[in-house]
C-alpha positions as CSV (number, residue, x, y, z in Angstrom):
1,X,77.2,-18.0,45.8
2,X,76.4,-19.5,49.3
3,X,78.2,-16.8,51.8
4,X,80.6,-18.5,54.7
5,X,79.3,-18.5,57.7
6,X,81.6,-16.5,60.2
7,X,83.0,-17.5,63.7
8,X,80.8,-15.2,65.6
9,X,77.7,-16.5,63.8
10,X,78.4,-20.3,64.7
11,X,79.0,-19.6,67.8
12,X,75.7,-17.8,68.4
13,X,74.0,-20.6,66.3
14,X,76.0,-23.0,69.1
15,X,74.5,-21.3,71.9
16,X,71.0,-20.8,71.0
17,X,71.2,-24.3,69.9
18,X,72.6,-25.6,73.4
19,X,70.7,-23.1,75.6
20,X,67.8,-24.0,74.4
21,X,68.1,-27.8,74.8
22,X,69.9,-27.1,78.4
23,X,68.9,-23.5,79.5
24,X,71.3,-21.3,80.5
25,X,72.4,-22.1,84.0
26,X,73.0,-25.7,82.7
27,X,74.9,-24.8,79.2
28,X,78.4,-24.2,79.6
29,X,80.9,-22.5,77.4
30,X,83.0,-25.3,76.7
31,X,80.2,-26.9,75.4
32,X,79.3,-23.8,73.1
33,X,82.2,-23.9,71.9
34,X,82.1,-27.7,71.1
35,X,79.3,-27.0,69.2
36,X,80.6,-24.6,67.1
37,X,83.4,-26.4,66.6
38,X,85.7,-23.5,67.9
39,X,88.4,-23.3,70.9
40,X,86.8,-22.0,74.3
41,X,89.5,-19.3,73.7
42,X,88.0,-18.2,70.5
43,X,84.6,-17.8,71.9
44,X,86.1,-15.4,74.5
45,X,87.5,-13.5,72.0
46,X,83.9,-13.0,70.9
47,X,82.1,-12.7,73.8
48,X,83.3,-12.1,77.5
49,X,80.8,-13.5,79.4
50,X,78.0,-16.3,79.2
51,X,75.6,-13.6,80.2
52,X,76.5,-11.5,77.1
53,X,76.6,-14.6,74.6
54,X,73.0,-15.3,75.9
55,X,72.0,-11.4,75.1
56,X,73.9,-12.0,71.8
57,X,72.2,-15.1,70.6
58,X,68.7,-13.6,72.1
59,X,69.0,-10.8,69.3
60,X,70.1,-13.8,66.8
61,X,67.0,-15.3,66.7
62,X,65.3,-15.6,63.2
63,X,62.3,-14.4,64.4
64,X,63.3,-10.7,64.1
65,X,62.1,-9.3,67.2
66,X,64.9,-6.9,67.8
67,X,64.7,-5.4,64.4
68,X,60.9,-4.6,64.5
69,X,60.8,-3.6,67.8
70,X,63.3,-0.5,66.3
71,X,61.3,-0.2,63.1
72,X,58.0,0.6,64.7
73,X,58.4,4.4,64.8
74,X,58.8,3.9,60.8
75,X,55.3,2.7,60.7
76,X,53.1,4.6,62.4
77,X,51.1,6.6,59.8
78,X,52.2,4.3,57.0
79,X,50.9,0.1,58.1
80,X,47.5,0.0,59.4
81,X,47.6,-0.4,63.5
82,X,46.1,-4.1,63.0
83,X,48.5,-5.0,60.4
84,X,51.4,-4.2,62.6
85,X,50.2,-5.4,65.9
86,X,49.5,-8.5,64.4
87,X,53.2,-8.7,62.8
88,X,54.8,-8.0,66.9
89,X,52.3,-10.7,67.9
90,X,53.4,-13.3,65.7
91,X,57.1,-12.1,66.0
92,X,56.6,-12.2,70.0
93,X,55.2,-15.4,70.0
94,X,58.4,-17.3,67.8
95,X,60.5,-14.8,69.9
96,X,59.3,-15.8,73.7
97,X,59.2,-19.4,72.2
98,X,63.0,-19.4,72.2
99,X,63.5,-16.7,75.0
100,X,61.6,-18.7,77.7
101,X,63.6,-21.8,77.6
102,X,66.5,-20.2,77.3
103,X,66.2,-17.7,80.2
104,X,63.6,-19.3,82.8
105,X,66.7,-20.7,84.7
106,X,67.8,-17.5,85.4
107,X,65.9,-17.6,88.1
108,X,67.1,-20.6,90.0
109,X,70.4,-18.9,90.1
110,X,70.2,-15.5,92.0
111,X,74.2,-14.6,91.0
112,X,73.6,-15.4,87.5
113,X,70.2,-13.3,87.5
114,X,72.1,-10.6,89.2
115,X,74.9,-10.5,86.8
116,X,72.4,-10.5,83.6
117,X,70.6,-7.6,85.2
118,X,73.6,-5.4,85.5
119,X,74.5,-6.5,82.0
120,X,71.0,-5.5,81.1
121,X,71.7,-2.1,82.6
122,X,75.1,-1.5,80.9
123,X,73.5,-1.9,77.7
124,X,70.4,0.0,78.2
125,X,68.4,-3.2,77.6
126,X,65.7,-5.7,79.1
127,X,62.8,-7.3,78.4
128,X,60.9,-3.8,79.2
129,X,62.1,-2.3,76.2
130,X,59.6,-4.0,73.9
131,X,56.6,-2.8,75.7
132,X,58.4,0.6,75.7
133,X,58.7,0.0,72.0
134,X,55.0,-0.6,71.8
135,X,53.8,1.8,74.0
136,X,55.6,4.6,72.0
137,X,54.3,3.5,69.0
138,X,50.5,3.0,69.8
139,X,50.5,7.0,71.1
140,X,52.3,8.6,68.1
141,X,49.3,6.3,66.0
142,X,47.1,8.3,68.9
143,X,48.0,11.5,67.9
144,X,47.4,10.6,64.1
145,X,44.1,9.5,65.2
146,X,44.4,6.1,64.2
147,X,44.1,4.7,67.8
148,X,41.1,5.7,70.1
149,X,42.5,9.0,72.6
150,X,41.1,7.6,75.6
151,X,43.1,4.1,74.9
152,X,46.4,3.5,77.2
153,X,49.2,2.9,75.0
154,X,50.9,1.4,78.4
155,X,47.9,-1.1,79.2
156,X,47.8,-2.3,75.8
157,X,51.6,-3.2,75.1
158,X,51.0,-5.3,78.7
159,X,48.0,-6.8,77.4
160,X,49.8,-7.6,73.9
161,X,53.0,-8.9,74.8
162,X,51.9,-10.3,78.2
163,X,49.4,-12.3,76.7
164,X,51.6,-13.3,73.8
165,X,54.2,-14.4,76.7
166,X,51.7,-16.4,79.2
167,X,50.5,-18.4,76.4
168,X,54.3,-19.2,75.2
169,X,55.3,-20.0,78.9
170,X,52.2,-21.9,79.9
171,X,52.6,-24.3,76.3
172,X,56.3,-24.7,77.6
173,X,55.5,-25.7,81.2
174,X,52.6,-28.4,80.3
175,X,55.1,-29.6,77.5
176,X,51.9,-29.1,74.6
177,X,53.0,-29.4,71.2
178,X,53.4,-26.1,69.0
179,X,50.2,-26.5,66.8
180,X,50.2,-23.8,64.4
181,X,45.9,-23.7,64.4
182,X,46.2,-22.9,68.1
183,X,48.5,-20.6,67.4
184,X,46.3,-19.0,64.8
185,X,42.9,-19.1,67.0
186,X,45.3,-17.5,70.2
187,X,46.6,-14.6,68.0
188,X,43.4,-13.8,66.0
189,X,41.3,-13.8,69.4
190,X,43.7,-11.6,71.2
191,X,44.1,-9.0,68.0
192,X,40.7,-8.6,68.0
193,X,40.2,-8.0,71.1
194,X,42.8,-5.6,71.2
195,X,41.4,-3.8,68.1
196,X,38.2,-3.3,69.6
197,X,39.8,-1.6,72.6
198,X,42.0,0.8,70.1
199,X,40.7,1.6,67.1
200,X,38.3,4.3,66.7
201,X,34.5,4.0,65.2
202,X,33.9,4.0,61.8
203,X,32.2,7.2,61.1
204,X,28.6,6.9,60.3
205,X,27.2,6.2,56.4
């Protein structure tokens, strides 16, 4: 039995849909609430603010960021380092893919960026937290001694997720089509490079 999609889904479904085709400065409620075939009233009932519906429909996305950025300190000592780097990687990469349209106009509006930073705050949220996330995990894998002790858990969430999020941004700006071998050859390249800088030497035959 198919389960009925509920008002607060559509409407996040709505938004990401409309955000992402207009970014966020540019989408307006009303036409959120078109989309999801719902009164403007309603969608205040949900959500009190286009800033927070943007948050909300961020952590809708189907690429699961959010949940694995709170499920790393479950695998440390269980999922080899590679295996789960490569799973944030991938998860960044569908993740910033939505993110970056949806968000970059942020910055054309200095209000609107003001008002999504306090949000930010209210919630103890922000982009930061997923490096934080990373960060934490890579030094308990350090004191397990399945990351190298004179790696920088810090340095290497920035190198990770920043590269993850240049290579998003820079396909979105020259308008290149997602080709899933580029994706591939990006994300292998950068995991090995990675791995080289973390993981500690085989010990000798």
């Amino acid at each position: 039995m198919v389960r009925a999609v509920g008002t607060r889904e559509r409407i996040l479904a709505a938004a990401r849909a409309v955000m992402l085709k207009k970014g966020l400065v540019r989408a307006t409620t009303k036409e959120i609430a078109r989309a999801a075939d719902v009164s403007e009233g309603t969608l205040y009932n949900h959500f009190a603010s286009k800033e927070q519906l943007f948050l909300a429909a961020l952590r809708f996305q189907p690429s699961g960021f959010f949940s694995l950025m709170g499920e790393l300190p479950q695998r440390a000592g269980v999922t080899s380092v590679s295996a789960t780097l490569a799973e944030v990687a991938w998860s960044a990469l569908a993740f910033y893919g939505d993110a970056i349209p949806m968000g970059a106009s942020f910055f054309a509006d200095p209000e609107l960026l003001a008002r999504q930073r306090e949000l930010l705050r209210e919630h103890g949220a922000g982009p930061q937290r997923a490096n934080e996330a990373v960060a934490a995990y890579l030094r308990d894998e350090q004191k397990r001694g399945r990351v190298r002790a004179e790696a920088d858990p810090d340095a290497v969430a920035y190198m990770l997720l920043g590269a993850v999020y240049q290579y998003v941004y820079w396909r979105e700006f020259l308008g290149s089509a997602n080709k899933p071998e580029a994706d591939e050859s990006f994300i292998s390249g950068l995991l090995e490079s990675i791995d080289r800088i973390l993981l500690p030497d085989p010990p000798p035959a």
